[in-house]
N, C-alpha and C positions, 0 to 999 in steps of 0.2 A: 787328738793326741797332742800332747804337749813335753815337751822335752825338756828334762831339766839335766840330772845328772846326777851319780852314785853321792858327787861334793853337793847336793842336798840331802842327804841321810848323814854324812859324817864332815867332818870337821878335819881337813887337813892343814897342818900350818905350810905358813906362807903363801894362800891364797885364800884371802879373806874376802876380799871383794867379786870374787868369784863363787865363794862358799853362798856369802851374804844371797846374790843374786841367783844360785839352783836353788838354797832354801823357800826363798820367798816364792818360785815357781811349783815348788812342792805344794807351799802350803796354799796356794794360791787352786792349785788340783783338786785338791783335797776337799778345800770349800765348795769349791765349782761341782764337784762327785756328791758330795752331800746336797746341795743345795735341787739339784737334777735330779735327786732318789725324792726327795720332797714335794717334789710339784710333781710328781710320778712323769717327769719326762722320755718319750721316747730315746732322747737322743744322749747318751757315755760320753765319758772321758777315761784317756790312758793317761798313762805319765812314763814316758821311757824317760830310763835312771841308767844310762852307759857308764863306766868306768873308762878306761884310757881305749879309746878307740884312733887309731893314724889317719886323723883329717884334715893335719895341717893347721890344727889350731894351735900348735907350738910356733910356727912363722908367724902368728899374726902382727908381727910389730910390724913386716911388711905393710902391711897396710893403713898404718899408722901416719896423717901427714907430716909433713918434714920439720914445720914450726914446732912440733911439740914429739918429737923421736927423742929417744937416750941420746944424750950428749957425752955422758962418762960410760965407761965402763961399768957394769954391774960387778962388785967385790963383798965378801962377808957371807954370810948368810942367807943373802939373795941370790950372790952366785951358785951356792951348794944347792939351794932350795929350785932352782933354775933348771939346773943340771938334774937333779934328782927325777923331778917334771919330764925334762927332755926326755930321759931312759924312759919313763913308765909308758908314755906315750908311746913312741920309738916299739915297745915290745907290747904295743897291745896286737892279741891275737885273733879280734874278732873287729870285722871292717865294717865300712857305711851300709853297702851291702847286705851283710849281715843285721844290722840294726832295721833294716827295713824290714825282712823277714820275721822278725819279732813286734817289731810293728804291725806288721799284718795280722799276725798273728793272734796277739793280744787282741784288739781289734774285735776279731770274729770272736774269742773266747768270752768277749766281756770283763774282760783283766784290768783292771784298774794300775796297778805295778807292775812294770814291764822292767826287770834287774836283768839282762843279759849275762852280765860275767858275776857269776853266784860264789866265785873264791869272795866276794867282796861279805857275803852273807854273815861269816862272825866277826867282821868288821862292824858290821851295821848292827849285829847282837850286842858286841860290846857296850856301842855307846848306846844302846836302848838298856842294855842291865844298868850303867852307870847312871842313868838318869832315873830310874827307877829305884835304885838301890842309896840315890842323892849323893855319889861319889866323883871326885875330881876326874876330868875327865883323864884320858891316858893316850899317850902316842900311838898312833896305830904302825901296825908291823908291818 
């Protein structure tokens, strides 16, 4: 099982190095899924894809060392995009707990894509139509 995140399927602004890093765990799945169907390996791969789950990964500056912490305040667009973060996180409805049981789950089914929170699903259609249809991407709702 490998864990990436819903921000591998789509593209949110204001978190790109973020994005950057679930995509490349995707694609990194995906190769690893194929390459294991080829040499007819016994052994799977999942890929849980959570959207906003409350695990405290909105604190993580805490644990940031002290040489290199925000010195200034965040203002602009960083602060909106922060705050925006905060909420979604804040109101996710499904827990660590819960992830694990989808975890398992998949697991036993042989599921390769493990999407828990499926409101994300014409999120994810979207930007699969736009890349197929060769369209600028568009803000997600």
């Amino acid at each position: 099982m490998n864990t990436a995140s819903v921000a591998g399927l789509v593209s949110n602004p204001g978190m790109a190095a973020y994005n950057v890093s679930k995509h490349g765990v995707v694609t990194l799945s995906e190769t690893l899924s194929l390459e294991l169907q080829m040499t007819q390996s016994p052994i799977g791969v999942s890929l849980l894809c959570p959207a906003w789950v409350p695990t405290g990964i909105g604190n993580s500056e805490r644990n940031r060392p002290s040489d290199v912490a925000q010195t200034k305040p965040i203002e602009g667009l960083t602060a909106q995009l922060n705050k925006r973060i905060g909420k979604a996180i804040a109101s996710g409805q499904l827990t660590a707990d819960d992830m694990a049981v989808e975890t398992f789950n998949a697991i036993s089914e042989k599921r390769f894509y493990v999407i828990p929170h499926s409101y994300m699903f014409p999120v994810i259609e979207t930007r699969m139509k736009e890349i197929l249809n060769q369209q600028n991407p568009t803000l997600p709702k």
